[in-house]
FIPA-432504 format. One record per residue (C-alpha): residue in one letter; y, z, x. Coordinates in steps of 0.05 Angstrom, whole numbers, padded with zeros to 5 digits, always signed. Layout:
FIPA-432504
aYZX/...
This chain:
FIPA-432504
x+01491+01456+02426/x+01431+01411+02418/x+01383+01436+02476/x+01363+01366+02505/x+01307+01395+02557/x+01235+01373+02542/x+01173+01414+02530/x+01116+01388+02573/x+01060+01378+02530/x+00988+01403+02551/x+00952+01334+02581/x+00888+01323+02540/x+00848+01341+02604/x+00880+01407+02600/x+00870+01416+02520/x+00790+01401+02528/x+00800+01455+02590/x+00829+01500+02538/x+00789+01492+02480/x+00725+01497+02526/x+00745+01561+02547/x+00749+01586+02487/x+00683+01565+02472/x+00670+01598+02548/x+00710+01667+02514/x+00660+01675+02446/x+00601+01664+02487/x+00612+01707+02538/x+00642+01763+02481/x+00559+01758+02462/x+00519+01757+02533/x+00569+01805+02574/x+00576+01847+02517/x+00493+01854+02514/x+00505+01853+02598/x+00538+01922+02587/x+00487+01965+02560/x+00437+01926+02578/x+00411+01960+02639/x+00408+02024+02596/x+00377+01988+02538/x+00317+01974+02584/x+00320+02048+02625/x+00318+02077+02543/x+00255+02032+02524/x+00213+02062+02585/x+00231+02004+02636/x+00236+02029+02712/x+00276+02007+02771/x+00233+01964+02797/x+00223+01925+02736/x+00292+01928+02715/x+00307+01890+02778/x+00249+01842+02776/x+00263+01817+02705/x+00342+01817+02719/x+00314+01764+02777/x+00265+01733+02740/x+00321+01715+02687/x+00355+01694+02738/x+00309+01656+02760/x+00287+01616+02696/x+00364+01620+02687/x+00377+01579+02750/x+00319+01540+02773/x+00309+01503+02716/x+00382+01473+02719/x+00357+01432+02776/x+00312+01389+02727/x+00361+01391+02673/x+00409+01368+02721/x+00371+01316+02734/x+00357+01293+02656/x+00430+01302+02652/x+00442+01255+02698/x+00388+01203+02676/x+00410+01206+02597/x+00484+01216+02609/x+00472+01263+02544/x+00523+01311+02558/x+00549+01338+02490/x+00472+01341+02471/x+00447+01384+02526/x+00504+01431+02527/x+00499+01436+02453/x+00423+01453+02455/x+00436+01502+02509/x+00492+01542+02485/x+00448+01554+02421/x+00388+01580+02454/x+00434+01622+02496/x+00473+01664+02437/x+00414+01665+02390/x+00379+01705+02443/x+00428+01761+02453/x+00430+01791+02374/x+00357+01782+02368/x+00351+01839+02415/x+00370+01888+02357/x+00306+01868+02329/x+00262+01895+02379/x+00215+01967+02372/x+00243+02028+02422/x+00175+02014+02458/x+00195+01942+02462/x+00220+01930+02528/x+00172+01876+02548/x+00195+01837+02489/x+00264+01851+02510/x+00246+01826+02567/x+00224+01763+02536/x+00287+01746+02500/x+00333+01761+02558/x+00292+01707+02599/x+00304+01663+02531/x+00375+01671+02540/x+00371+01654+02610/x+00334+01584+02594/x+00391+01572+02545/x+00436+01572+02604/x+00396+01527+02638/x+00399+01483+02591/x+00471+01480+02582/x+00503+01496+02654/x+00494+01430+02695/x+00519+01388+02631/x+00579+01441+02620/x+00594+01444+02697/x+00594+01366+02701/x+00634+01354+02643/x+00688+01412+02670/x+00686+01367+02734/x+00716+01307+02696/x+00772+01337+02657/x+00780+01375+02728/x+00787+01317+02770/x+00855+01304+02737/x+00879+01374+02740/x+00853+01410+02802/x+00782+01430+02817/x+00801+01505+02829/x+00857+01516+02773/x+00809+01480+02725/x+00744+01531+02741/x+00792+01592+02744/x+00823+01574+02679/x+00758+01574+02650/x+00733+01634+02683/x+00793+01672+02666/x+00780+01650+02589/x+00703+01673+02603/x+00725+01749+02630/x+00771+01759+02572/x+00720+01748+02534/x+00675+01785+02576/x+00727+01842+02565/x+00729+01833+02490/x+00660+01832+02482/x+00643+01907+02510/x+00708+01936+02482/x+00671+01909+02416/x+00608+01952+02429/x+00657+01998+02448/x+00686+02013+02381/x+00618+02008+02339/x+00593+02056+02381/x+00651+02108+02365/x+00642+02091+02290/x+00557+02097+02296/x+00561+02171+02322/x+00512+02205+02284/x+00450+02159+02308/x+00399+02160+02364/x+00427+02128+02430/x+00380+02076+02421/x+00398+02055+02346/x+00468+02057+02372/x+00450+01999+02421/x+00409+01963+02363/x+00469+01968+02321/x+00510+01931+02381/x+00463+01879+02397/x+00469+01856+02320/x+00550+01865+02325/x+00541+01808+02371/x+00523+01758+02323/x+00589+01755+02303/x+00623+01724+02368/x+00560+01685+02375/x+00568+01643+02316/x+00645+01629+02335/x+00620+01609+02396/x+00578+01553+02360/x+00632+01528+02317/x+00689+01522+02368/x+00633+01481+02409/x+00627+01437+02349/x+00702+01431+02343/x+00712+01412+02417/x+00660+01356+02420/x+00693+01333+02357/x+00756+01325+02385/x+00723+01305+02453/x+00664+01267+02439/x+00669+01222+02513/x+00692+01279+02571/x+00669+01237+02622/x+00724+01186+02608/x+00777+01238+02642/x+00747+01216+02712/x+00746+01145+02725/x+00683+01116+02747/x+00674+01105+02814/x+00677+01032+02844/x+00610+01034+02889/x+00562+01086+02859/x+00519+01108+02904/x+00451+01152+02901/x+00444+01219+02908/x+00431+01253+02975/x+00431+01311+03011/x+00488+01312+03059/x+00491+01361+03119/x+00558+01392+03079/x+00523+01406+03019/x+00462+01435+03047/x+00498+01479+03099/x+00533+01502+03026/x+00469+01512+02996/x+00444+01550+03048/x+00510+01603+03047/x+00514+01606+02972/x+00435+01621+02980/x+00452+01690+03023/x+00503+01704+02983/x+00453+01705+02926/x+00402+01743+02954/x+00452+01800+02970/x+00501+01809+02910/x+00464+01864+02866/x+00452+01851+02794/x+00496+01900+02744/x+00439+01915+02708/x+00411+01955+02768/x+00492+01980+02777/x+00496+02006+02717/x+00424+02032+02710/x+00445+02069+02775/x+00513+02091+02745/x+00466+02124+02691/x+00425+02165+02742/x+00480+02180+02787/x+00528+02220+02736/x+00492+02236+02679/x+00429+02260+02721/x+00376+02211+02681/x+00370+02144+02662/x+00398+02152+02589/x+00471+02175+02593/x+00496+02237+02546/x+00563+02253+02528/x+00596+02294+02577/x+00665+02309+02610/x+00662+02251+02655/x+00690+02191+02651/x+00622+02157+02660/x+00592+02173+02591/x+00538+02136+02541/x+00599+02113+02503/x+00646+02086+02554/x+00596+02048+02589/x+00615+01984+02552/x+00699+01995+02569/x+00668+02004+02645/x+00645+01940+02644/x+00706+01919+02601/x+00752+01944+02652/x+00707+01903+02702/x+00708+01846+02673/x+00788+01841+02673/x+00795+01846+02741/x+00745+01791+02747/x+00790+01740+02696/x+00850+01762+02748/x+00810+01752+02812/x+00777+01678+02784/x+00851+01651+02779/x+00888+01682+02843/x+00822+01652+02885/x+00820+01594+02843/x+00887+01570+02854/x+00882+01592+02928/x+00820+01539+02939/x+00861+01488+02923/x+00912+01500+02969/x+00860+01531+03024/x+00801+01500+03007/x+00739+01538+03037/x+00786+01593+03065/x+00786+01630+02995/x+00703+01634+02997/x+00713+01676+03068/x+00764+01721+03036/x+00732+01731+02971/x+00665+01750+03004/x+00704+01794+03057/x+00738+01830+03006/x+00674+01838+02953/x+00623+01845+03011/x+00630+01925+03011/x+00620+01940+02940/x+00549+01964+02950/x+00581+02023+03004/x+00624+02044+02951/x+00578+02035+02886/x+00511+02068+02913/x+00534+02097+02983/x+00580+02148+02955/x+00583+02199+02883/x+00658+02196+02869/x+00677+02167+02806/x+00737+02138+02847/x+00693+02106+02903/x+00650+02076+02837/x+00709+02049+02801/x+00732+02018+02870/x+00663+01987+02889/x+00662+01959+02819/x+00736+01925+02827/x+00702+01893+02889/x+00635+01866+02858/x+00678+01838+02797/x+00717+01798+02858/x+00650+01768+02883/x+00636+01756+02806/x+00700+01715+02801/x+00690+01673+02865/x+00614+01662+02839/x+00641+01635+02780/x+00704+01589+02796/x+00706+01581+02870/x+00636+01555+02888/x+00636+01516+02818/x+00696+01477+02846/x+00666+01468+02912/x+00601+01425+02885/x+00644+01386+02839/x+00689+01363+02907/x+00622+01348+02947/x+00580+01311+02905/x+00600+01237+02864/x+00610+01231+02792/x+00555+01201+02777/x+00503+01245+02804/x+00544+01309+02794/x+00501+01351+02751/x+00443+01338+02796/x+00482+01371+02848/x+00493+01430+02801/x+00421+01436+02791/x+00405+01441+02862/x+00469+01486+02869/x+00452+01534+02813/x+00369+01535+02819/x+00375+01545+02900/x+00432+01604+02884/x+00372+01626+02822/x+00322+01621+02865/x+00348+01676+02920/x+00380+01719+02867/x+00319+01730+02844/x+00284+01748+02909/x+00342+01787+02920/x+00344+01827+02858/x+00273+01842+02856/x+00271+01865+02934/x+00345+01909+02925/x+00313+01942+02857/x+00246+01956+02892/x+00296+01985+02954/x+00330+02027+02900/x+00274+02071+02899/x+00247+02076+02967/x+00315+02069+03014/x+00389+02072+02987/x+00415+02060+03053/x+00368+02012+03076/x+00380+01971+03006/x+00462+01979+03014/x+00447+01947+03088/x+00415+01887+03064/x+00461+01873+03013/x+00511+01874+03053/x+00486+01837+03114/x+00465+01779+03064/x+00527+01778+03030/x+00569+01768+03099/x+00505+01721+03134/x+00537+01667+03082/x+00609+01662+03114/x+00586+01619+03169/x+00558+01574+03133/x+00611+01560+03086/x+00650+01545+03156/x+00600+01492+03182/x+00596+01457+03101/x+00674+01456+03104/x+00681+01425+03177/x+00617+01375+03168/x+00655+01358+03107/x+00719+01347+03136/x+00683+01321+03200/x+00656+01258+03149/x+00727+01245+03113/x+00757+01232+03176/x+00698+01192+03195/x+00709+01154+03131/x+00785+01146+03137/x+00784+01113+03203/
């Protein structure tokens, strides 16, 4: 019997989602792969806590304060393909280069990993803004989480990668191991390239998925978006870097800062599959709070940040392997609203045609206090555990008010608007 049902084809909003994810999936196989062992790629070249923390800021930092002006140019040249392009180059070129630096090296490591952070800068209010357009057909949350569950499998992939060279290169130092990973990573960072290529080939006018709107107005700051800014700010300052995680992961059950191969499930070589394993329940978390925000709007930020708020209790309150694993599962869920829910938000606050402005304040405002955050918390490490746990977690937990007061102003003005 002929079956007469028809397929539902993917919309071509949804196929640029798609195919931009995959570009999302290669690149972050390269940068969360080097995110990894990173922390104990410094801690072997001589780097301490303190710095460890400060230049995981300062990349931060460069990573998201910059955004504001190339938000701005975005906006100004409408150059969206070009910007994104430029960035995402900068950004993977950075991340094998690292195999190329001396064990003494770490300042130059240093150097590159801020590179790779102005890559992103580059790239992220162009790649947000074009997101927003093919988003605004399917769904602000699904789209992000979609995309950010394409990033954490390849955020998974890429440290099972290091992974497996690192059982195969067993007979080296620990630190020509990590060389040898870094330059593994050239491999997903050139497919990252070319599926970018392929996508702007196929999609060379994104911003023709939103229509345009039929009285443009300028840019300002409404008392919704900075009552956001403000609560995505705390929320900045207090969620702890992984580099200093896994740095302290190191310490914690190997007794120094370079790990050995012991009994434990914590070892030098499973370090990558821990973040792996991390990484999967952030892809899992990004969609379930992704899909809630559209039907609950801000309610999904309070949850998420309830639920994740704790992790620093767990991580560096307590020496169980089990209380690690579970204050890891809860970062990864912060991770996953970072990345889907409060990109959603911005793109439902601000207008088309000064959207990736807004994502430059957004992202160098949320920069700005992650690095103040992650160079005060690592400087904590080593002077108060508790003290730098209570911070954390205050800060984290400050923010759910304000994401209250942004979603009721904002509501507050569509009624206004309506009437």
């Amino acid at each position: 019997m002929r079956n007469n049902r028809k397929v539902r084809k993917l919309t071509p909003a949804m196929t640029f989602i798609l195919l931009f994810g995959i570009v999302s999936l290669f690149s972050d196989m390269t940068h969360e792969g080097a995110s990894s062992i990173r922390g104990a790629y410094l801690a072997l070249m001589g780097a301490s806590a303190g710095a460890i923390g400060f230049i995981s800021g300062l990349g931060e930092l460069v990573g998201y304060s910059l955004r504001y002006v190339f938000g701005k140019l975005t906006d100004k040249t409408k150059k969206y393909w070009t910007m994104t392009v430029i960035g995402y180059i900068v950004d993977v070129v950075a991340v094998p280069a690292l195999a190329l630096v001396g064990q003494n090296g770490w300042i130059a490591a240093c150097a590159l990993i801020i590179l790779e952070r102005a890559g992103k800068a580059i790239k992220k209010p162009a790649k947000n803004t074009i997101m927003s357009f093919a988003a605004s057909q399917e769904g602000a949350g699904k789209s992000f989480a979609i995309q950010e569950l394409l990033d954490q499998i390849g955020a998974f992939l890429g440290p099972v990668l290091l992974y497996l060279v690192m059982l195969v290169k067993t007979d080296a130092s620990a630190f020509t191991v990590y060389s040898r990973c870094f330059a593994f990573l050239a491999v997903p960072a050139a497919a990252t390239v070319v599926m970018l290529f392929v996508t702007k080939r196929k999609f060379p006018n994104p911003e023709k998925f939103e229509p345009e709107p039929e009285k443009p107005a300028p840019f300002r700051m409404k008392r919704e978006f900075i009552a956001y800014i403000v609560g995505i700010s705390l929320f900045a300052f207090g969620f702890i870097d992984y580099s200093l995680v896994i740095m302290h992961v190191s310490r914690t059950f190997e007794g120094s800062a370079v790990l050995a191969g012991t009994s434990s499930l914590v070892t030098e070589g499973t370090l990558p599959l821990l973040y792996a394993g991390a990484m999967l329940v952030d892809a899992v978390a990004a969609l379930i709070f992704g899909l809630m925000y559209d039907k609950r709007g801000v309610r999904a930020l309070v949850v998420s940040t309830l639920v994740s708020a704790p992790f620093p209790i767990l991580i560096f309150g307590c020496r169980s392997q089990a209380a690690l694993f579970a204050g890891i599962a809860l970062w990864v869920v912060g991770m996953g609203a970072q990345e889907s829910i409060l990109k959603a938000a911005v793109s439902v606050m601000i207008p088309k045609e000064s959207r990736a402005t807004g994502y430059g304040i957004f992202e160098c405002s949320f920069g700005i206090f992650w690095f103040l955050g992650s160079w005060l918390l690592g400087v904590l490490y080593d002077v108060s555990l508790p003290a730098m746990i209570a911070v954390s977690v205050a800060a984290q937990l400050a923010a759910i008010p304000l994401y209250l007061v942004s979603d009721h102003l904002r509501k507050k003005e569509r009624r206004i608007t309506t009437e």
